[in-house]
Structure formats: C-alpha cells, structure tokens
VEXTORLUM-584406 format. One record per residue: residue in three letters; z, x, y of N, C-alpha, C, O in turn. Coordinates in steps of 0.02 Angstrom, whole numbers, padded with zeros to 5 digits, always signed. Each point is the difference from the previous one (the first is absolute). Layout:
<rs>
AlaZXYZXYZXYZXY/...
</rs>
This chain:
<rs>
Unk+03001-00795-02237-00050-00001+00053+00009-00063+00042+00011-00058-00020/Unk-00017+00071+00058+00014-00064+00066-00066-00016+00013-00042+00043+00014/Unk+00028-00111-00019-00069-00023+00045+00038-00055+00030+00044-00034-00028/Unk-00077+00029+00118+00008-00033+00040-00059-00038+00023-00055+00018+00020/Unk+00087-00085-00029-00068-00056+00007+00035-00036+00074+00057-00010+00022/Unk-00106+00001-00006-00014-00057+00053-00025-00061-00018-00051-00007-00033/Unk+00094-00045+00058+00010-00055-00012-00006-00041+00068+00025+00002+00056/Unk-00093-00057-00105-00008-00045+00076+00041-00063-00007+00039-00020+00043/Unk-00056-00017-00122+00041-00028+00002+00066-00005-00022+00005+00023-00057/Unk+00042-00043+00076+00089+00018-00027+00017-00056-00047+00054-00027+00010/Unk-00091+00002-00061+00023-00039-00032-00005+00019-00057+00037-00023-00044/Unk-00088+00077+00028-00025+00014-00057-00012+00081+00009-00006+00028+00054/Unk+00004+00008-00126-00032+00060+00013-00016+00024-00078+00042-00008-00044/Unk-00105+00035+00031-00037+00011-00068-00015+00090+00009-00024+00027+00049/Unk+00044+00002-00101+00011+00086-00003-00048-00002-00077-00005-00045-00041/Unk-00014+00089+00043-00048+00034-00093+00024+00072+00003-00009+00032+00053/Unk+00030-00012-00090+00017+00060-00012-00016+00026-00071+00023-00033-00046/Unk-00060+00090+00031-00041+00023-00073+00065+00042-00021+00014+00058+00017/Unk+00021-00098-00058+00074+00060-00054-00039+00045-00046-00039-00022-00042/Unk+00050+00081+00049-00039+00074-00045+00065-00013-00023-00018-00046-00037/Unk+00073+00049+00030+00039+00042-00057+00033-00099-00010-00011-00052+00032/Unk+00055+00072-00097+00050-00039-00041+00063+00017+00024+00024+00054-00014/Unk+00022-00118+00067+00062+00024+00052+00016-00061+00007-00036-00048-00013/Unk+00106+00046+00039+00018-00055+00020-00019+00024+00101+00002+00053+00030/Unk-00015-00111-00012-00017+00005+00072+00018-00043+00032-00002-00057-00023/Unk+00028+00070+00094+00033-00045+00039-00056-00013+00078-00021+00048+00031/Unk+00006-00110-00014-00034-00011+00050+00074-00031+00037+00045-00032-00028/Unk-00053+00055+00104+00029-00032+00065-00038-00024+00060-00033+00034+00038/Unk+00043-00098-00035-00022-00020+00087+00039+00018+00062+00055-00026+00003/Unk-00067+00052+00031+00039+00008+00052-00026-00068+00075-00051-00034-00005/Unk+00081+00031+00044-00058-00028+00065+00051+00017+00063+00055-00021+00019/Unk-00105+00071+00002+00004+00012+00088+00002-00032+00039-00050-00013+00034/Unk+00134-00022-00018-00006-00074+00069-00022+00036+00058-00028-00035+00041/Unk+00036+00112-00021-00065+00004+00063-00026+00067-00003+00020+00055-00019/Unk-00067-00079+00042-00051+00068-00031-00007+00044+00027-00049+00035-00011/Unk+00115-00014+00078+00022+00073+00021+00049+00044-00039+00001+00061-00009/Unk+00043-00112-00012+00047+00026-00063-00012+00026-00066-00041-00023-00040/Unk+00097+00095+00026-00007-00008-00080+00053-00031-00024+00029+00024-00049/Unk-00004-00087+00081+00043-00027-00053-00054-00046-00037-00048-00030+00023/Unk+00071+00034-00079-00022-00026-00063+00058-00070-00008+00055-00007+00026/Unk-00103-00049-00083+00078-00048-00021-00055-00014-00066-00059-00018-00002/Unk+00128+00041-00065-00051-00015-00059-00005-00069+00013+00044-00036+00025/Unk-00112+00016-00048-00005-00088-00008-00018-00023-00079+00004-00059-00016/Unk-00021+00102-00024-00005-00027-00075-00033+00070-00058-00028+00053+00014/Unk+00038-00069-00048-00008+00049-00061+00004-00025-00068+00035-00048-00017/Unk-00081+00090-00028-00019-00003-00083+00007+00077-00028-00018+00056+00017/Unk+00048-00079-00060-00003+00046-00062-00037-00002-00039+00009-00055-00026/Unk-00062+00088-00007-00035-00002-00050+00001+00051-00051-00007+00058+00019/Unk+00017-00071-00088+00011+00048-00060-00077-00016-00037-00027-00054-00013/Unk+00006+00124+00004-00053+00008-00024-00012+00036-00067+00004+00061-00008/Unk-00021-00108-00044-00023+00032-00066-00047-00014-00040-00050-00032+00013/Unk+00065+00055-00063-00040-00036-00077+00022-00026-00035+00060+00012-00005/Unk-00083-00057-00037+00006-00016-00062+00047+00024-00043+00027+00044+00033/Unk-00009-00045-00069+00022+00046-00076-00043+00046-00053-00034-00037-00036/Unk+00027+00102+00022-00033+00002-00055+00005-00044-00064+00044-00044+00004/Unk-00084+00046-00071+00025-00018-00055+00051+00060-00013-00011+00059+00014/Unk+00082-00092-00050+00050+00043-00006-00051+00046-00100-00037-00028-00040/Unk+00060+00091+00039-00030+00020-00041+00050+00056-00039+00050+00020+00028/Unk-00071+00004-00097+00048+00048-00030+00052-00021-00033+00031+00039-00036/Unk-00012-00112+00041+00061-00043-00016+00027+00018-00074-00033-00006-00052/Unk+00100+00029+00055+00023+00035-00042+00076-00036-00029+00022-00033+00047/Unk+00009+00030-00087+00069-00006-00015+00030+00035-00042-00030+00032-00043/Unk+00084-00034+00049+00065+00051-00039+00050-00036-00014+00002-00052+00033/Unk+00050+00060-00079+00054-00005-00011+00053+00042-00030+00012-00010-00060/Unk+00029+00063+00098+00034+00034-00019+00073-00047-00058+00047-00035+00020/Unk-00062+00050-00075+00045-00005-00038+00004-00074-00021-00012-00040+00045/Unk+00029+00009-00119-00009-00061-00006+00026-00048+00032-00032-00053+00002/Unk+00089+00056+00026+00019-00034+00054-00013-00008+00061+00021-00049+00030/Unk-00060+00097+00000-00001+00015+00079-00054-00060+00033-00034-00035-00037/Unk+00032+00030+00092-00041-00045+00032-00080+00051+00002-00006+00061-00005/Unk-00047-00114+00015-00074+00022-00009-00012+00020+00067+00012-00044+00041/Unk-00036+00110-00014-00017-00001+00043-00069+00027+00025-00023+00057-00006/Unk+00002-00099+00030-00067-00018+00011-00032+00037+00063+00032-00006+00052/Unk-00104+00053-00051-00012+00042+00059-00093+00010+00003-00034+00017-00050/Unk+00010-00028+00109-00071+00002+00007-00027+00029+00060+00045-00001+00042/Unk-00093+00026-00021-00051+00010+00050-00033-00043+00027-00052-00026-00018/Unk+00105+00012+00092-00014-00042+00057-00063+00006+00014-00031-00053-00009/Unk-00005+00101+00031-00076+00053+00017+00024-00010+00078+00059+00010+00014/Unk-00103-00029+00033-00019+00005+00047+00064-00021+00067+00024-00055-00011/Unk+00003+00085+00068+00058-00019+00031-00035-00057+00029-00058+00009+00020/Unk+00094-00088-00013-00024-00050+00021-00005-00009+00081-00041-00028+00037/Unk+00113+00070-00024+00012-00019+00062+00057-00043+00029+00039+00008+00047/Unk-00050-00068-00103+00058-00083+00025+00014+00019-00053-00021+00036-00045/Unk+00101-00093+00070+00037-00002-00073-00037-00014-00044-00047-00037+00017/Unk+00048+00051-00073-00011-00026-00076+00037-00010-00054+00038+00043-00020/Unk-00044-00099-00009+00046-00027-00079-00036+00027-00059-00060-00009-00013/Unk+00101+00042-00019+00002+00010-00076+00004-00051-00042+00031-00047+00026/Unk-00050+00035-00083+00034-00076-00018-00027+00032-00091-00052-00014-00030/Unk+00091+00043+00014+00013+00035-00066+00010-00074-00049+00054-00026+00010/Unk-00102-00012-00064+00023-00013-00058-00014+00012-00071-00055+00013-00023/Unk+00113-00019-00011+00009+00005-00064-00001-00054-00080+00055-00013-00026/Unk-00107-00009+00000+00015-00051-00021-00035+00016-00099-00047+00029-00026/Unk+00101-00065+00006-00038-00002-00064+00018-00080-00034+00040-00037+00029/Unk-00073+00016-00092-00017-00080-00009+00068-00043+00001-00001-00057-00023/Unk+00059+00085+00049+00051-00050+00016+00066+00024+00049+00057-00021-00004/Unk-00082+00067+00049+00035+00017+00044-00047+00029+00061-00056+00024-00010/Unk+00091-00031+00087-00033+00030+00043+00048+00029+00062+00040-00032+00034/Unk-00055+00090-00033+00053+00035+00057-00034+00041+00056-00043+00042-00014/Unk+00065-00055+00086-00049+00021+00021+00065+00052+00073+00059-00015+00007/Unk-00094+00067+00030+00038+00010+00046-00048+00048+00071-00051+00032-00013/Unk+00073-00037+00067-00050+00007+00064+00031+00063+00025+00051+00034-00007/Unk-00107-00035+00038+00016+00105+00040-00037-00014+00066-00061+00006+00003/Unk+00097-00025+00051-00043-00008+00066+00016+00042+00031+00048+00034-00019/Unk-00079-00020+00073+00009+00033+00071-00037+00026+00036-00053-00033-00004/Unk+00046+00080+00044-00077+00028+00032+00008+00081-00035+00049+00019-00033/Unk-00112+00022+00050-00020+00037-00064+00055+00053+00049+00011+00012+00060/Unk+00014+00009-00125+00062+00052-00008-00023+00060-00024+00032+00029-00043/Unk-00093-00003+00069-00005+00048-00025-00022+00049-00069-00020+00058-00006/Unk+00035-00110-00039-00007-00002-00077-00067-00033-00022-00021-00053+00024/Unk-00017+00095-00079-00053-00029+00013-00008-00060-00083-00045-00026-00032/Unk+00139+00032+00028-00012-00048-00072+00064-00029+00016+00045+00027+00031/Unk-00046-00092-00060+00059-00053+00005+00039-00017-00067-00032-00003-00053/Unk+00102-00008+00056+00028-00009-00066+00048-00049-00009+00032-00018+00049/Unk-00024+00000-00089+00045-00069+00025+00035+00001-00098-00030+00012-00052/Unk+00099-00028+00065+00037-00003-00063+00000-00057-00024-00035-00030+00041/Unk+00051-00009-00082-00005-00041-00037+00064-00027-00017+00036+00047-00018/Unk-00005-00106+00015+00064-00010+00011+00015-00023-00099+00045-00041-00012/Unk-00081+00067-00039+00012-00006-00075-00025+00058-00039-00008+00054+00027/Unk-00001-00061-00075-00018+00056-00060-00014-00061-00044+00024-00055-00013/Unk-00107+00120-00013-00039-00055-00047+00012-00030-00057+00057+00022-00012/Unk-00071-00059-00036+00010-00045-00030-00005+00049-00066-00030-00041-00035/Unk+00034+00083+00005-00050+00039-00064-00017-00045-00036+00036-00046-00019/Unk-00132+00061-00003-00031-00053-00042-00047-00042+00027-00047-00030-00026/Unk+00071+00032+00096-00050-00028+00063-00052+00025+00042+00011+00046+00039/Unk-00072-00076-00043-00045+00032+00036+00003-00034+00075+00014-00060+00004/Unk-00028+00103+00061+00020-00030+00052-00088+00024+00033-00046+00032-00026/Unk+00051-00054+00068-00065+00017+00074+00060+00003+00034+00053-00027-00017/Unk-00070+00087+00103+00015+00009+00054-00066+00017+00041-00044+00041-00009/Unk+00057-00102+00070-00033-00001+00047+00008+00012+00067+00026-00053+00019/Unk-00032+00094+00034+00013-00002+00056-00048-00020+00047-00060+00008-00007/Unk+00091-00039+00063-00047-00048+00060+00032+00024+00044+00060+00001+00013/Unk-00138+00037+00028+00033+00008+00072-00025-00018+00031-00061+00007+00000/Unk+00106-00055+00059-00047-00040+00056+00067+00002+00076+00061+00002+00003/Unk-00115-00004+00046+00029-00010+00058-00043-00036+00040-00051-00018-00029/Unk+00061-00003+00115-00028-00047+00013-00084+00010+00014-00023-00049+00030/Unk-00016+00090-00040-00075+00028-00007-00013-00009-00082-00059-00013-00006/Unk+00085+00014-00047-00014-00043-00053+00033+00043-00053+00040+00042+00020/Unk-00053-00048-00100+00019+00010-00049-00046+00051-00053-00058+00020+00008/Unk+00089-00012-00044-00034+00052-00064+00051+00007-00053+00054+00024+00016/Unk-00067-00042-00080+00009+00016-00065-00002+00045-00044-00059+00013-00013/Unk+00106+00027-00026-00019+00045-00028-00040-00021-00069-00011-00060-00009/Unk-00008+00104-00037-00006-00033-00060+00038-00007-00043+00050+00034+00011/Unk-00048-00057-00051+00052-00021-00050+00055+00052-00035-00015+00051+00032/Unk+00058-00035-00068+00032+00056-00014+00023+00000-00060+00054+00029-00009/Unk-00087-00060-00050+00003-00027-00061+00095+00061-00038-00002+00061-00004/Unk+00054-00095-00012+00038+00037-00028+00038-00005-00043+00000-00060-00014/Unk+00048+00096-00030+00075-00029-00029+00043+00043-00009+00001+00056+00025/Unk+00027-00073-00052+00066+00043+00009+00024+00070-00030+00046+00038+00013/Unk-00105-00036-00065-00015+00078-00021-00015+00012+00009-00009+00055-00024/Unk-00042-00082+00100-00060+00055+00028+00052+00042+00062+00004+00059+00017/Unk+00029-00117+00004+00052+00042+00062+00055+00022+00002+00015+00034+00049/Unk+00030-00044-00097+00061+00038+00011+00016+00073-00045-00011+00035-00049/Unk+00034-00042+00091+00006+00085+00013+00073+00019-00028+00049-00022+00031/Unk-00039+00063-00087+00075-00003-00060+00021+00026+00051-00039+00011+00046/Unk+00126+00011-00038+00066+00023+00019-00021+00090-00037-00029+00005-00054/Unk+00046+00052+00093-00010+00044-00053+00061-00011-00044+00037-00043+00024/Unk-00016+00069-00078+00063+00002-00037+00045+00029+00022-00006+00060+00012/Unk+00054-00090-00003+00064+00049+00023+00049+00027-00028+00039+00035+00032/
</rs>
C-alpha cells in the first residue's frame, strides 16, 4: 500500500503504520523535485523484519542408533518466529560437555534436530538442554534427564 505524505518540512519526516500480519516489510522515500512531474528520485529507505520471540523449545527427545553412532537430538520449535533463530542443543553429564547449534529462519518444520558430534559414555547419566533465542529474546526447554540405555537404539542382527 502506498501512502503519500506531504511534507512541509524537508529535513525530517515521521510515518506510524499499524503491522496486522508477521512480514518482512520494506518502507521507501521517494521526493518529487517538481511537483508537475512523475519523476520520482529514491532519497532513503528501511527494512524492517518483524517477529517474535522464540517459543520454549518442547518434546526434547534423543536417540542413538547403534552403540557407536552419534546422538541425535530432536524437539518442538512451537510457534514460527519469523527472524532468524539459534538452536543451541546441550549435552552434559558430571565430567563432560558437548554441545551443537541449528540456526536459521523457520524452514517450515515445526521441530529442529541437531546431531551430536560423539556417542555416549555407557554408565553415564547426562541432561540435554535446548535454548532458543534470537534478537526479541530467549526460551529454555526443560531439562532432558538421560543415559545411555535409555537412548540407543541396538543394530537389528544381521
């Protein structure tokens, strides 16, 4: 939608506009050097990206196919933010901590997963936590109390 303001003074100019939807939106100034013409000459412009927050990430789950395989880790983003957002997946138990990130803007998916660059310790109890934050703020999942017999998942026999 185009609104055209008149402008007395040319040094300054103040616009309010009420955003109904969640978009990225582009404002342009134009200014008319005479005011029989439609030539136009852009004179300045903003971009503005509009979102939310992060949900709390929720559902947080892990696996490990086979005793060797890497843990891979998967939850319910909830709500599309809008802006990019960081994943920030960790894994820790009382003498190790591994952690790995899943950013980008929402892809569609309404759950995020991120692999794990080890395989667990057997014998070890671990927590996994995920934090999602972007620049409108952060949220925590809850804790994901685990070990290594709770997640991996045998080889069938071959």
């Amino acid at each position: 939608n185009d609104i055209l303001l008149a402008i007395e003074n040319r040094n300054s100019i103040s616009i309010s506009t009420k955003i109904t939807e969640l978009d990225k939106i582009t404002f342009t100034c134009y200014s008319y050097c005479n005011s029989n013409s439609e030539d136009k000459t852009l004179v300045c412009g903003i971009y503005i990206e509009v979102g939310t927050s992060p949900d709390q990430p929720k559902n947080l789950t892990c696996d490990q196919p086979g005793e060797l395989a890497h843990v891979v880790c998967t939850w319910d983003k909830g709500r599309n933010s809008y802006i990019n957002t960081t994943y920030l997946l960790e894994l820790k138990n009382e003498t190790d901590s591994f952690s790995s990130t899943f950013s980008g803007y929402w892809n569609n998916l309404s759950f995020g997963s991120v692999l794990l660059p080890t395989s667990l310790v057997p014998g070890s109890n671990y927590t996994a936590l995920v934090t999602a934050s972007n620049s409108l703020g952060m949220a925590v999942s809850m804790p994901f109390p685990l070990t290594f017999i709770d997640i991996v998942k045998p080889n069938p026999p071959s």
